[in-house]
N, C-alpha and C positions, 0 to 999 in steps of 0.2 A: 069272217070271210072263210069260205069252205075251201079247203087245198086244192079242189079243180078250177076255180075262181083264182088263185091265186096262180097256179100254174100259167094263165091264162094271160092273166096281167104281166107275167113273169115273160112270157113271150113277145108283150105291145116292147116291155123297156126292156129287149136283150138286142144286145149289136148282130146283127146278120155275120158278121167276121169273126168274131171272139166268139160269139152265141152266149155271152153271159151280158149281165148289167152294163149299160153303158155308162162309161166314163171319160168324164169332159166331151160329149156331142157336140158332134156338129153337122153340119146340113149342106147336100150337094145343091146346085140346084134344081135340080129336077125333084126334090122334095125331101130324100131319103135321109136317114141319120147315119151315123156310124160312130165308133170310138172316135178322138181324133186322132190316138195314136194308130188306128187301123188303116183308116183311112188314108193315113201317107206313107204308109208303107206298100199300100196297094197304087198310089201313084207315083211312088217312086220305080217300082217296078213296071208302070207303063211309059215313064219318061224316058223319049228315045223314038218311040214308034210307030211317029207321029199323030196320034189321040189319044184322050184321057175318056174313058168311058166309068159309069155306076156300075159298080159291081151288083145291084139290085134287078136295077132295069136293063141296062147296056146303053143308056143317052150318053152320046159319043159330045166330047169337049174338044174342040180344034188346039187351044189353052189350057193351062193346069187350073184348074176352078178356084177360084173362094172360097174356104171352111168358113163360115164364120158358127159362131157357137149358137145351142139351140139349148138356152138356160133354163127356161120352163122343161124341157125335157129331162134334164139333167138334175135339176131341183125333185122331180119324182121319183126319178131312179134312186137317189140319195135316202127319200123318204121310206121306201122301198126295200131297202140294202136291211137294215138289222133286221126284218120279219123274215127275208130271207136267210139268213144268217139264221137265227132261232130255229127255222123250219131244217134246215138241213145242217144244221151247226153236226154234228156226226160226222158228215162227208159221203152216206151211204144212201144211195137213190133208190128206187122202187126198179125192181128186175124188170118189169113186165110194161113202164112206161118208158117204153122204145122211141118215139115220137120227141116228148118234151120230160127232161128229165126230173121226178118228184122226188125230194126226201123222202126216204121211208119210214115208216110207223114200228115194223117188226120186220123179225127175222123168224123164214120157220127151219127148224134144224132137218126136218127130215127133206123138204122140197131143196134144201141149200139155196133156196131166194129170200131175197128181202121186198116188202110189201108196203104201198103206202094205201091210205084210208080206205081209200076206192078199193082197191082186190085185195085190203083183210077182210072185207065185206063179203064176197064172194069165197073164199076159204074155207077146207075145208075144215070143219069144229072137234074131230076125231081127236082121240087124245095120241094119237101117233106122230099128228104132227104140232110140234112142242115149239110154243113161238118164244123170243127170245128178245131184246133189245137189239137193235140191228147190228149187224157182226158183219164181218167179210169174212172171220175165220171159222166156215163151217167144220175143217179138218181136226180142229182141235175140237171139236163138240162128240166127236165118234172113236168109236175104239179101233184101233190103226190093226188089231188083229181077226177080228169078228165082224167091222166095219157097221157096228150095230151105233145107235146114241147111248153116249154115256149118261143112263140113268141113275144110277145107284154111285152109294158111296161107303168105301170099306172103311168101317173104323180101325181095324187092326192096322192097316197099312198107311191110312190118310191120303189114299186116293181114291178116284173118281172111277168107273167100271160099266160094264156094261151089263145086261143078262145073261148074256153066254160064259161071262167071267163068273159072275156072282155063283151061277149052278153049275157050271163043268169045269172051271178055269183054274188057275191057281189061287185064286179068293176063294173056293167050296169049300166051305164049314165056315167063312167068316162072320162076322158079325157084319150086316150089311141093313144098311137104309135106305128108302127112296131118296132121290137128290133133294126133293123137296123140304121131305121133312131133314133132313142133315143139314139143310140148308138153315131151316127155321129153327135149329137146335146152337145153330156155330155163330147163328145172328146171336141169340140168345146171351150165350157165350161169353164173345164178342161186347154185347153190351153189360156184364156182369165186368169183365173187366175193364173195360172204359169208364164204369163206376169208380173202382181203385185208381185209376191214372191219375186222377187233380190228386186224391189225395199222396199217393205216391210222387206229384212232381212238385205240391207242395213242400215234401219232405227235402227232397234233393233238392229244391233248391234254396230251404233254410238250409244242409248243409252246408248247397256250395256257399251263400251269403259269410257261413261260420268262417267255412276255409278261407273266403275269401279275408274277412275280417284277422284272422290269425296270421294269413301271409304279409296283410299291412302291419300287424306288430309286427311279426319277424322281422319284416323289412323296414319299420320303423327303430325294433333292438337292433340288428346290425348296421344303418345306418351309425347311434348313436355310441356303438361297442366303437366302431370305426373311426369315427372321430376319437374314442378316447383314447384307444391306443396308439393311432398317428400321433394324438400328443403327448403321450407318454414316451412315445419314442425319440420324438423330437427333443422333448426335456434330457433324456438319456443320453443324444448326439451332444446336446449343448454339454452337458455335463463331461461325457466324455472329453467332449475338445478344450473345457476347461481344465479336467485332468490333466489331459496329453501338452496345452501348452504349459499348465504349472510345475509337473515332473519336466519337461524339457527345459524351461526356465534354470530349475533349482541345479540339474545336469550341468547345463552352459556357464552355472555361476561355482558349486562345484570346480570343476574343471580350469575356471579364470584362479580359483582362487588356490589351485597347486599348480598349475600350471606358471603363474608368475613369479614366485621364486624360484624354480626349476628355471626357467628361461632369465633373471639373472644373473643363477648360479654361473647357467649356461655361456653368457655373456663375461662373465671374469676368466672362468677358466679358459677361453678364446683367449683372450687378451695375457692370462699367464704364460698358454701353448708359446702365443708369438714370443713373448720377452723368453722364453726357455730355451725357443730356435734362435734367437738372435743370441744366448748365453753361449749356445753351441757353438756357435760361426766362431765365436769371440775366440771362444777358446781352444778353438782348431788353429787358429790364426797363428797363437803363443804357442802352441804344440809343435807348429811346424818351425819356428824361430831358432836357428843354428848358435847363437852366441849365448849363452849363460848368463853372463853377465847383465846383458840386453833386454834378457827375457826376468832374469829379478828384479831391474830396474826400471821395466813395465811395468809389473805386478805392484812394487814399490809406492810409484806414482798415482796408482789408480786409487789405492786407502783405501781398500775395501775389501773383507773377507770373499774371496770369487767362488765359494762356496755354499755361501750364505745368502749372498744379495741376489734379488730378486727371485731367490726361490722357495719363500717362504706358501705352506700349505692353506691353500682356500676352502675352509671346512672340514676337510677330511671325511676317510671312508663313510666313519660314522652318521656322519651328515648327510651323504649321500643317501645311505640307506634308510635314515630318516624319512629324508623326501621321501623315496618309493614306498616305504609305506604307508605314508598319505596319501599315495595313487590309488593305493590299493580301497580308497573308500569308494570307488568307481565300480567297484567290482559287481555282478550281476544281481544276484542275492541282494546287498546294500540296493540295488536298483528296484531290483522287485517288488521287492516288500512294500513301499507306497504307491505302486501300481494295486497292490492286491488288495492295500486298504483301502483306497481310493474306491476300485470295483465292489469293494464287501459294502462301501458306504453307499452308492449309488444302488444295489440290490437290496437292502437294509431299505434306503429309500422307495425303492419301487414297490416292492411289497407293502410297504404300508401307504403306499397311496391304493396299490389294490384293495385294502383291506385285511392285511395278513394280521391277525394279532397275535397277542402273546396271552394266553389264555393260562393261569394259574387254579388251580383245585382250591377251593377252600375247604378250610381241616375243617370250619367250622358247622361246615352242614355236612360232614363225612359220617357215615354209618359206622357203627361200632366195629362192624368187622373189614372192614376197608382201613388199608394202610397208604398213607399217604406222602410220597416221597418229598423230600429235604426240598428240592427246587418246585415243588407241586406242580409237577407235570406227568406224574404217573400215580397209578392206581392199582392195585392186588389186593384179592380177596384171601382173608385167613382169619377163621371165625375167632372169636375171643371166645374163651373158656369161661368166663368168666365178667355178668355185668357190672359194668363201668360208670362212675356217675360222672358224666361229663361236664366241664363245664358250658352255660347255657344252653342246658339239654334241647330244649326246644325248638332250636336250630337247622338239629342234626333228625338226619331221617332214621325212624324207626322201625321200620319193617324190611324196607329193602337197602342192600349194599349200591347206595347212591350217592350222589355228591354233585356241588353245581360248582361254577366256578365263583373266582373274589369278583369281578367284572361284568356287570348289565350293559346291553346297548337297547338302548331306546331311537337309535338314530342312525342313518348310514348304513353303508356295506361294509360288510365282515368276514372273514372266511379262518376255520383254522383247522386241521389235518392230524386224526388221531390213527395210532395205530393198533387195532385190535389183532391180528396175527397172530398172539399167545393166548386168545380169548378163545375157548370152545362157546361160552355165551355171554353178549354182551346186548346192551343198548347206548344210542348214541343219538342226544339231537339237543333239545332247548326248553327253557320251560322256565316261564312265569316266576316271580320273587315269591310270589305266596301261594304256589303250589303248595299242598298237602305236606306235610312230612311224617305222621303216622296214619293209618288205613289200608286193605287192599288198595283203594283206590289212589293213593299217592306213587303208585309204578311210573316213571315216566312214558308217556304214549298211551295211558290207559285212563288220562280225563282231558278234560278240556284245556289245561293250561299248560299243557306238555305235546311237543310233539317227537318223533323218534323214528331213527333208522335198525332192524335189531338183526340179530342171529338167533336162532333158533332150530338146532339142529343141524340138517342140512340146508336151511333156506335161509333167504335172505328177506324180511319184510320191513314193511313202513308202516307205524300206526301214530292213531290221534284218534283221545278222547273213545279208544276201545275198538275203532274202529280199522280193521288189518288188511296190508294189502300185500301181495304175494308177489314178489319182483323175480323175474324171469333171468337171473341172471346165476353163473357158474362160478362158485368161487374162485377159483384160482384166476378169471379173468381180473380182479385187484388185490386180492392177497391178503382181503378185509382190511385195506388201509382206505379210510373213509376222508373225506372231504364235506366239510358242512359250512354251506355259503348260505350268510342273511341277508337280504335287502328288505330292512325296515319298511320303510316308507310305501315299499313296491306290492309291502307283505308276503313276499317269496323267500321259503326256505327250502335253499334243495341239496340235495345228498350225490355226491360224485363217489364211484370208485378211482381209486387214482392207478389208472392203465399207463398205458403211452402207446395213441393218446388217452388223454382222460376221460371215462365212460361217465355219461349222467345215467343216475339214478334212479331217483325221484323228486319231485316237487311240490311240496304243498304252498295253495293258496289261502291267505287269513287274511283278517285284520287285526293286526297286531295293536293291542289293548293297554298293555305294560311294559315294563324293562321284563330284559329274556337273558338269561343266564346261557351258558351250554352245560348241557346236565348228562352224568355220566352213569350207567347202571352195569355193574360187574359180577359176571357169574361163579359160582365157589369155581374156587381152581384158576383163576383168568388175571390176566394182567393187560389192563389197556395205557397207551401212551402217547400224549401230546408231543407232536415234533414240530 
């Protein structure tokens, strides 16, 4: 159907009121249609005046009429409605169809009208006038200072220009292109990099999928960290308040058990006071008695030394002082100290459910020039003059000043805390039962069956299996006191500086194959030590 054809039709199904498509028709009687919401908006505004007339014709109604609906009408219109839509879906009509309004086909920039089929047909075909998809914004197609169309486009600036720009303007000398071809160069472009976008948003978004995955560990570790430390602390309350009511117990029993001879000491001497005051009374009584005779013939009668009687000593000083120094087992100190064993055993306890251990050097795979302290918990390098036939040489590493410990874990979390501080160079980490012990290759961290945290120089790295990684980190922020935590199972070995708080390090991921010793490597001059 040809857009004057269509106009045409667009006229039979438009409401004379609204002048667009009708919706829900209906029918006066004298024939006419209209919306029906038009239609009672125009008879409400004649209700009163006494007639109802068609705003078509003028056939006057004495009564307000009968809408009833005109569904064949309405039924068209409807079928009608999306070609309409399609055709002018823009919203921009043809300048020139005054009459009945057409979607337009084009825009010409220099006429600033837009055009449908009908008069682009008639148009003139000069390249000056430059047609365009239909636009209402001619302003923006011209240059606001020359008032010319923006043909051209400056690559130095990345704007759009005109010819008075391009040759007198402040763009002369630029590098400048017709719009066209800029145009067909930034599509170009445009589609070169749209090429890289999938691949690029493939990327990002296996990241995010990565990050996302890593947030549900984290947040799967910190759930399970969470739970173990609420019981670990929980265990610690319990413990505590078993402490606190057994030291309070042994106090209360303590305390019963000097306290109740004191309290019947307590109780005699009462009872000697009263017979002492009543000895006084007595013998104020005789003191004050005038006759002589009277008063030795008192005394006489009574038979009894009134010196002696009833006033014999209950315990004496000695005694006294006795007790109180059995008080003295009360004393702070005496208290303390099973508080402070109690806490030493409770932290004693906790650490080794963390995994603290007690990590011992073995002499046995110690290097000739490595000395090996009495409690083998430390290490100094101090070359021997002179070699040494050890016994079961084979053991012991011969190339480098190394050492593992007496204790493998094949199972579980571990952690234990060396301090290298007097080491200018050291290595520090784990390594397999059957590591090497002569070779280059037997260096801890420099094969497959060792891994390691070292010093070297001013840096601090990580290696395994020869492989070195350069950790971004200042000494002084630990002081070279290292931390080396295993989780078996988990295959995670990772190396903390001990700050406050504690810095991580690094982490190596394995699958742990064997028992793993923690293996020690000490530089001439250095002394490392297990605390």
């Amino acid at each position: 159907m040809s857009v004057m054809a269509t106009a045409d039709v667009r006229d039979e199904l438009s409401c004379s009121i609204c002048l667009i498509l009708y919706t829900e028709p209906v029918m006066l009687p004298c024939g006419h249609n209209f919306c029906q919401g038009c239609i009672e908006k125009v008879l409400d505004t004649q209700e009163g005046s006494g007639a109802y007339s068609c705003p078509e014709c003028r056939q006057e109604y004495e009564e307000r009429p009968a809408l009833p609906r005109n569904r064949t009408l309405g039924n068209i219109a409807e079928r009608f409605r999306p070609t309409e839509t399609q055709l002018g879906e823009t919203g921009i009509f043809c300048t020139y169809c005054v009459l009945s309004p057409v979607p337009a086909a084009k825009s010409c920039l220099l006429c600033e009208a837009s055009l449908c089929d009908t008069h682009l047909r008639g148009h003139s075909q000069s390249h000056k006038h430059i047609l365009t998809a239909p636009t209402r914004s001619f302003g923006e197609r011209k240059c606001p200072q020359h008032d010319e169309l923006l043909n051209y486009y400056c690559l130095k600036d990345s704007v759009c220009i005109c010819l008075y720009c391009a040759g007198f303007g402040h763009h002369k000398g630029h590098n400048v292109e017709p719009l066209n071809k800029a145009f067909d160069n930034k599509k170009i472009q445009l589609r070169q990099v749209l090429e890289k976008l999938p691949i690029k948003r493939e990327e990002t978004e296996r990241r995010v999928q990565r990050l996302q995955e890593r947030r549900r560990e984290v947040e799967e570790k910190a759930a399970g960290e969470t739970e173990r430390v609420t019981a670990l602390f929980r265990d610690i309350r319990e413990q505590l308040e078993a402490l606190e009511k057994r030291l309070l117990s042994d106090i209360s029993s303590h305390k019963e058990k000097i306290s109740l001879p004191l309290t019947n000491l307590i109780r005699e001497l009462e009872i000697k006071k009263e017979k002492l005051g009543e000895k006084m009374r007595h013998i104020e009584e005789l003191c004050n008695m005038g006759d002589p005779f009277s008063l030795l013939k008192k005394m006489e009668s009574e038979g009894a030394d009134i010196w002696e009687a009833d006033c014999r000593d209950i315990g004496g000083q000695e005694s006294d002082d006795e007790m109180l120094r059995d008080a003295n087992d009360l004393d702070e100190v005496l208290i303390m100290d099973p508080i402070y064993r109690g806490l030493q055993g409770i932290v004693t306890g906790t650490k080794k459910g963390l995994g603290n251990e007690s990590i011992i050097m073995d002499t046995n795979t110690a290097h000739r020039d490595l000395t090996i302290s009495t409690d083998g918990k430390s290490a100094s390098y101090s070359a021997s003059p002179l070699y040494q036939d050890y016994y079961n040489q084979s053991q012991k590493f011969q190339v480098y000043a190394q050492v593992l410990s007496t204790r493998s874990f094949s199972s579980g979390r571990h952690y234990w805390d060396v301090n290298c501080s007097k080491s200018a160079q050291w290595r520090v980490g784990v390594a397999y039962t059957s590591i090497e012990k002569r070779g280059d290759n037997s260096l801890i961290g420099n094969n497959k069956k060792s891994w390691a945290v070292q010093k070297q120089f001013n840096s601090v790295l990580v290696t395994h299996d020869g492989n070195t990684i350069s950790l971004p980190i200042i000494s002084y922020y630990f002081g070279y006191k290292i931390r080396v935590y295993l989780d078996y199972e988990a295959g995670r070995l990772s190396f903390y500086g001990l700050t406050e708080p504690i810095r991580h390090l690094h982490t190596f991921s394995a699958k742990f194959t064997e028992p793993l010793h923690a293996a020690f490597w000490v530089g001439e001059g250095s002394v490392i030590v297990i605390y």
